[in-house]
C-alpha positions in Angstrom: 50.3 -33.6 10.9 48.7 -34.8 7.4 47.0 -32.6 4.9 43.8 -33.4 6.1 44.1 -32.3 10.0 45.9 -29.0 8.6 42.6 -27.9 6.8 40.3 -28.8 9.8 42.3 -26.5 11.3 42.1 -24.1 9.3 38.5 -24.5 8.9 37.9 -24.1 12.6 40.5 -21.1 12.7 38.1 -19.5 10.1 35.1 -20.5 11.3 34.7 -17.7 14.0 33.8 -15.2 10.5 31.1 -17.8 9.2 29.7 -21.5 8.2 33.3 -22.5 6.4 32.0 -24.5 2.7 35.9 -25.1 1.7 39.4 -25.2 2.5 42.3 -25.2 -0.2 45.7 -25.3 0.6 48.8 -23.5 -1.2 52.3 -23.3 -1.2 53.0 -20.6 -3.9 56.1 -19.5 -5.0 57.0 -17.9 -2.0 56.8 -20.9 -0.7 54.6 -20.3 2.6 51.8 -22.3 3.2 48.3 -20.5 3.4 44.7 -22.0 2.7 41.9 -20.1 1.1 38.5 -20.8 2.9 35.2 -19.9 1.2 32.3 -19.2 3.3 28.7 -19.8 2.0 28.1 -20.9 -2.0 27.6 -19.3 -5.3 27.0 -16.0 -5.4 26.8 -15.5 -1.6 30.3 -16.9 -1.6 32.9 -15.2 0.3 36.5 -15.6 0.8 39.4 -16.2 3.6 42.9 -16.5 3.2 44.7 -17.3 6.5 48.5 -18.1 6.7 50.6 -20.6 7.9 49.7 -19.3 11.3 46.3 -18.9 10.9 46.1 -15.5 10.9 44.1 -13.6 8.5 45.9 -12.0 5.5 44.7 -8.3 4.4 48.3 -8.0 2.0 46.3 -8.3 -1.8 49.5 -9.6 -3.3 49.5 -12.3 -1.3 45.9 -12.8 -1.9 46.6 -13.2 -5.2 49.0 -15.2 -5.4 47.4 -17.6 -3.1 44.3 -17.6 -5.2 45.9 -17.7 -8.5 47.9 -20.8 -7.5 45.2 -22.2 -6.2 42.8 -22.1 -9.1 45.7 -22.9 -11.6 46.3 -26.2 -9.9 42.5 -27.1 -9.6 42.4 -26.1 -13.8 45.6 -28.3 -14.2 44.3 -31.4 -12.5 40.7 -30.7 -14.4 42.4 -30.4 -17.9 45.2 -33.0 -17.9 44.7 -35.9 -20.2 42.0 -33.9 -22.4 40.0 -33.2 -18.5 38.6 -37.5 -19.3 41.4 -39.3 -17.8 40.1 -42.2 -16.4 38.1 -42.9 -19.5 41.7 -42.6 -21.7 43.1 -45.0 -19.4 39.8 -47.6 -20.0 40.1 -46.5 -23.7 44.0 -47.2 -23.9 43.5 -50.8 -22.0 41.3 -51.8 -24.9 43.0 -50.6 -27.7 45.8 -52.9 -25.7 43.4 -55.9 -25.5 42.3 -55.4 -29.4 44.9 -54.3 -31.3 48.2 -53.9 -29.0 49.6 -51.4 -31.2 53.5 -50.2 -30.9 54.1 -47.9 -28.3 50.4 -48.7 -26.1 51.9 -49.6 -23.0 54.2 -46.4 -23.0 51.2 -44.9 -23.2 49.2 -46.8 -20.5 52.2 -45.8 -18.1 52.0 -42.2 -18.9 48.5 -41.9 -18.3 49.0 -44.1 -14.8 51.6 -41.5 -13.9 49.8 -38.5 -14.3 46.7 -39.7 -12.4 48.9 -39.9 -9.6 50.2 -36.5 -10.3 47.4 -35.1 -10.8 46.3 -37.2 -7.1 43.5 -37.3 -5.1 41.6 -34.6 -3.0 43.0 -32.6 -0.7 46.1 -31.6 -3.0 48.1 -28.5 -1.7 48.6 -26.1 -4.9 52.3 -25.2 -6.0 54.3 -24.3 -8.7 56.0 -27.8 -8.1 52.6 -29.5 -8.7 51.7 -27.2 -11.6 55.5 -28.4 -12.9 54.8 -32.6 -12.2 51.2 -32.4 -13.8 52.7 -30.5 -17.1 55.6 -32.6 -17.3 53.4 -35.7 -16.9 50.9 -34.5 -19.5 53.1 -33.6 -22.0 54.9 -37.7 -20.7 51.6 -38.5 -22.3 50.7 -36.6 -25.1 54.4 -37.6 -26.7 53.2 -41.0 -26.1 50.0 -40.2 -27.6 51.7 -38.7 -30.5 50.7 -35.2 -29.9 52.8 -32.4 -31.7 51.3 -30.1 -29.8 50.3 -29.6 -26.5 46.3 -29.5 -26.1 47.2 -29.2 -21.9 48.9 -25.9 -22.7 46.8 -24.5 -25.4 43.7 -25.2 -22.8 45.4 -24.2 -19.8 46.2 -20.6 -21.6 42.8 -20.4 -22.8 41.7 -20.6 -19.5 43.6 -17.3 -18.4 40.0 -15.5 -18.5 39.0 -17.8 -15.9 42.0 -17.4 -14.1 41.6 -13.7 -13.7 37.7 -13.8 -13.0 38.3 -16.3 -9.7 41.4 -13.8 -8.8 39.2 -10.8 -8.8 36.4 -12.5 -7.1 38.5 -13.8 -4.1 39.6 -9.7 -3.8 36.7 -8.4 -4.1 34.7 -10.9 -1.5 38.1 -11.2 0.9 36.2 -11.1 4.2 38.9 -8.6 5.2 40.0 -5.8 3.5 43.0 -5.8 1.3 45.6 -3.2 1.3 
């Protein structure tokens, strides 16, 4: 079954506690599937996670996880390549066109391989994504001729956010956590 027909089903699994807005998917490190399902948007937003049965999960530690993974990956595929990939890749094809410095088409292949890391919606968040999409930034950023690492400096700074999506997901969990 592909990626797609598992979140309809879990849609329509959760759609019995109200109008389903999104479905994510997660394998974190425990390596069980779950998807977290939001009901409604903004600040009416409330959340689901459901195993890899479909059953409801009231255990907050696994709530957690599942939500931490979950918004680390979608932060991860947002920040890669300074969060403007596709417009690095146009900018990198020029520079090829114009100048065709040393070292361009390394970096042209780097930037090509972490777009397809990073993928295409629906993506199931994992460590082993989180893992691909850092290894492929930092492919990049060597190429780029980065000392540092700007993907890990802006994925640290985002721990705030992090922690504010992991609280919100407990405190809206349409069922209550123990």
């Amino acid at each position: 079954m592909s990626l797609s027909e598992d979140l309809a089903q879990a849609a329509a699994a959760a759609s019995a506690r109200g109008e389903v807005s999104a479905v994510l998917a997660a394998e974190p490190a425990s390596g069980r599937r779950a998807y977290l399902v939001a009901f409604g948007e903004e600040d009416d937003r409330t959340w689901l996670v459901l195993d890899d049965t479909l059953r409801p999960v009231a255990d907050r530690e696994r709530v957690r996880e599942v939500a931490s993974i979950v918004v680390l990956s979608e932060l991860a595929g947002e920040l890669a390549g300074g969060g403007q990939l596709e417009e690095l890749r146009s900018k990198l094809a020029e520079v090829r066109i114009t100048e065709s410095p040393a070292g361009i088409e390394e970096a042209e292949e780097a930037a090509l391989g972490l777009e397809r890391a990073i993928g295409a919606p629906p993506i199931v968040a994992s460590p082993a994504y989180l893992d691909e999409v850092g290894s492929r930034t930092r492919k990049l950023e060597r190429a780029l001729g980065e000392q540092g690492s700007p993907f890990a400096s802006s994925l640290a700074a985002s721990s705030g956010t992090v922690e504010a999506f992991v609280a919100e997901v407990e405190a809206r969990h349409v069922v209550p956590l123990r």
